[in-house]
VEXTI-92432 format. One record per residue: residue number from 1; x, y, z of N, C-alpha, C, O in turn. Coordinates in steps of 0.02 Angstrom, whole numbers, always signed. Layout:
<rs>
> num; npx; npy; npz; capx; capy; capz; cpx; cpy; cpz; opx; opy; opz
> NUM; X; Y; Z; X; Y; Z; X; Y; Z; X; Y; Z
...
</rs>
This chain:
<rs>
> num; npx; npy; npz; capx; capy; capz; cpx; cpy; cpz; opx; opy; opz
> 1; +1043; -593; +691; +1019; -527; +704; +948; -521; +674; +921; -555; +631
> 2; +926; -467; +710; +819; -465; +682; +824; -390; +644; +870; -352; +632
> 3; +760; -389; +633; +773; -324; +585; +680; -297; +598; +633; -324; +568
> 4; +674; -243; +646; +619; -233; +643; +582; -180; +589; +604; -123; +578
> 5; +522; -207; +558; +507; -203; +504; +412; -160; +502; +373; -150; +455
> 6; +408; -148; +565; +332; -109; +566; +302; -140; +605; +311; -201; +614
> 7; +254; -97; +641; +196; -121; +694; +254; -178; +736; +313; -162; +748
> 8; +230; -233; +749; +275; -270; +781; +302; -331; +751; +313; -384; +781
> 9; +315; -314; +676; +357; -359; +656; +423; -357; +618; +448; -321; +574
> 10; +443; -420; +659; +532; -436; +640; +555; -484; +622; +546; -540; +647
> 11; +595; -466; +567; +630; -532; +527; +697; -552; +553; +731; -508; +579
> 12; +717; -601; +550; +784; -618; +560; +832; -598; +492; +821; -634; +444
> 13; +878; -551; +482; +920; -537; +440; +946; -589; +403; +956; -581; +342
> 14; +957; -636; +426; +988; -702; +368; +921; -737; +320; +924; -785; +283
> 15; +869; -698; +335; +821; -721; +300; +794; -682; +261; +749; -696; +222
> 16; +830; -604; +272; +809; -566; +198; +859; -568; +132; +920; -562; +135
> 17; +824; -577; +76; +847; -569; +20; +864; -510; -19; +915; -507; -53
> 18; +813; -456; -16; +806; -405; -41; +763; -349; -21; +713; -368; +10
> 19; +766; -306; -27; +734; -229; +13; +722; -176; -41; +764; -134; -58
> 20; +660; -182; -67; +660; -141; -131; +615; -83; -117; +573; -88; -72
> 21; +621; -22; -155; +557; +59; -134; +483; +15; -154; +490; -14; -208
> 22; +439; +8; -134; +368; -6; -150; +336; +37; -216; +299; +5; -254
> 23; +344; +82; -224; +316; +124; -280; +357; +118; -324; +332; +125; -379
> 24; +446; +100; -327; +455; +95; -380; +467; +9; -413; +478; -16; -469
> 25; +460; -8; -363; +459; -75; -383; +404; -109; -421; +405; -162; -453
> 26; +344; -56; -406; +274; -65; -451; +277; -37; -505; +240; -47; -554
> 27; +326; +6; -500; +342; +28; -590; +322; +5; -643; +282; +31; -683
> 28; +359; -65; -647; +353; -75; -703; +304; -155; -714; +313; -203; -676
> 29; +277; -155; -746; +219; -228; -764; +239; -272; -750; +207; -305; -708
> 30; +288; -293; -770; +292; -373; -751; +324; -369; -655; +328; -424; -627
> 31; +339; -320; -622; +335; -342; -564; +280; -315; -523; +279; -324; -462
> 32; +235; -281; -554; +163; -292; -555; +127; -354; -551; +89; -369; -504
> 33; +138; -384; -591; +100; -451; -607; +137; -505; -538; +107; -546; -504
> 34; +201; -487; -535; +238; -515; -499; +198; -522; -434; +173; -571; -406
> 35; +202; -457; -418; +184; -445; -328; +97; -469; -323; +63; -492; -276
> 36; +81; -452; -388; -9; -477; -372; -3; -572; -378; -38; -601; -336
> 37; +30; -611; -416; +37; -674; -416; +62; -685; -324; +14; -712; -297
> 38; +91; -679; -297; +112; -679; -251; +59; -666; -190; +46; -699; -139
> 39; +30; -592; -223; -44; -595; -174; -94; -651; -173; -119; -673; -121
> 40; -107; -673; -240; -158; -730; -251; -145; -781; -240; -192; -821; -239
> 41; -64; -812; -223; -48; -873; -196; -37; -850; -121; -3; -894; -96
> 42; -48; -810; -82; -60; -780; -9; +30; -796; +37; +51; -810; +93
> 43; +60; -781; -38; +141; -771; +1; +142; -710; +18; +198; -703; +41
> 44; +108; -648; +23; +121; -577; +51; +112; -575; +87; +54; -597; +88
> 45; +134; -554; +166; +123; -514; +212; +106; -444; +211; +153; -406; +196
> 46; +40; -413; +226; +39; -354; +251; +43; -325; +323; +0; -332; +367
> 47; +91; -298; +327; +109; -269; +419; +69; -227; +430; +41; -230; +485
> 48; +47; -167; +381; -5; -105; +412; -52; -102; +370; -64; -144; +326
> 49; -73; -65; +377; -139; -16; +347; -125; +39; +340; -169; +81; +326
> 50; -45; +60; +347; -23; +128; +319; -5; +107; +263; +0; +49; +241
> 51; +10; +179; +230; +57; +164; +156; +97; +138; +158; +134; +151; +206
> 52; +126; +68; +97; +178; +45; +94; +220; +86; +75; +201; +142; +56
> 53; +301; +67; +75; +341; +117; +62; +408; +69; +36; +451; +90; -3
> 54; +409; +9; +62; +461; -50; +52; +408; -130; +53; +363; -151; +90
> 55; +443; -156; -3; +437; -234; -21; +494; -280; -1; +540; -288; -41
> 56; +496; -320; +71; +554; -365; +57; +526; -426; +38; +469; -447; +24
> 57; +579; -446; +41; +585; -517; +5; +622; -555; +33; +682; -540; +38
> 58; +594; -623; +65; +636; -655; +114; +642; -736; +97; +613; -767; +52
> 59; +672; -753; +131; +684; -846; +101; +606; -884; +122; +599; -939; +95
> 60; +548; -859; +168; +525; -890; +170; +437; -837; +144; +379; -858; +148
> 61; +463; -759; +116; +391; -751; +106; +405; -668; +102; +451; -633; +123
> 62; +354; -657; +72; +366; -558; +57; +312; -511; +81; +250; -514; +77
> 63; +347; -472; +103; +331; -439; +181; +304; -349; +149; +349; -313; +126
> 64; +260; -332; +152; +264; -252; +118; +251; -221; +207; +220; -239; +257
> 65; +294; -167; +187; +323; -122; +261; +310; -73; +243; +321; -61; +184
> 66; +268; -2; +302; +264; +49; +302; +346; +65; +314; +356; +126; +320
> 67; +374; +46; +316; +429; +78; +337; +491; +95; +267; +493; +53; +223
> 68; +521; +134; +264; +550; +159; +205; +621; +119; +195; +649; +91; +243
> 69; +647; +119; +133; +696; +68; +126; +743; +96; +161; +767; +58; +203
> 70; +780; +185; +160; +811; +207; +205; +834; +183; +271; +889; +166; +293
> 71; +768; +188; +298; +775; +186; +367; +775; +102; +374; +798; +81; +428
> 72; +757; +64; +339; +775; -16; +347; +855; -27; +356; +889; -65; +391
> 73; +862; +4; +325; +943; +7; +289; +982; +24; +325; +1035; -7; +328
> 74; +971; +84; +371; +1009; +103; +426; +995; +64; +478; +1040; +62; +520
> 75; +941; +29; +489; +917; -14; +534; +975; -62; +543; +1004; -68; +597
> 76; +992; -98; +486; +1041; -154; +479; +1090; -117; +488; +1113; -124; +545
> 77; +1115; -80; +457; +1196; -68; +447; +1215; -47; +543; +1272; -51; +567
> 78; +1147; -23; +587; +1176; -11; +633; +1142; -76; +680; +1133; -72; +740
> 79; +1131; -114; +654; +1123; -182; +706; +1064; -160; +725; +1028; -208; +712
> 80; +1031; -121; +747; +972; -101; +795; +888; -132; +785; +878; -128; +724
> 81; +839; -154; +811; +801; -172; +793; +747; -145; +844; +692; -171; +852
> 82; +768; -94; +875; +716; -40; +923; +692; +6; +875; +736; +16; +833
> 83; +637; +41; +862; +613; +44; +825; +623; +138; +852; +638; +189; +820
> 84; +608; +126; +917; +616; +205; +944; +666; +260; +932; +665; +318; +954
> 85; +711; +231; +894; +783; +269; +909; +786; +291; +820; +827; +327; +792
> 86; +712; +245; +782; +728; +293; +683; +662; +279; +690; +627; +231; +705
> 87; +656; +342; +674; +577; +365; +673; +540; +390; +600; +581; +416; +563
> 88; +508; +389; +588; +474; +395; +508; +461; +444; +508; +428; +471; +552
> 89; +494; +487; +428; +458; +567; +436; +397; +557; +395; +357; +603; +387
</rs>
């Protein structure tokens, strides 16, 4: 199963690890340091130029999504990967 994730990109579900809020996951320093090490070794994906809102984390690389962990979440639990049918408030 895929999991669409912003603008036009989609992960395959057996390849995410984790789905964390973006602001709070910057909380705290050391996953600060975390997500910027990650920038400087150029494992991040950025999908938009909107606000992030979710950090995943996948077996092969970490993805920051305008899209909210919520609506990721319902994304999966209902299989769906049309993007039209959960819409961002």
């Amino acid at each position: 199963m895929y999991l669409h994730v912003g603008e036009s990109e989609i992960l395959r579900t057996d390849d995410i690890v984790a789905i964390f809020d973006h602001e709070k996951l910057l909380g705290s320093r050391e996953n600060t340091l975390l997500v910027e090490s990650l920038r400087q070794s150029r494992k991040i994906t950025v999908i938009s130029e909107k606000r992030p809102k979710s950090i995943i984390f996948t077996t092969k690389e970490v993805v920051i999504s305008p899209i909210s962990v919520l609506t990721l979440t319902r994304r999966l639990e209902s299989g769906s990967i049309d993007s039209a049918s959960d819409t961002e408030a």
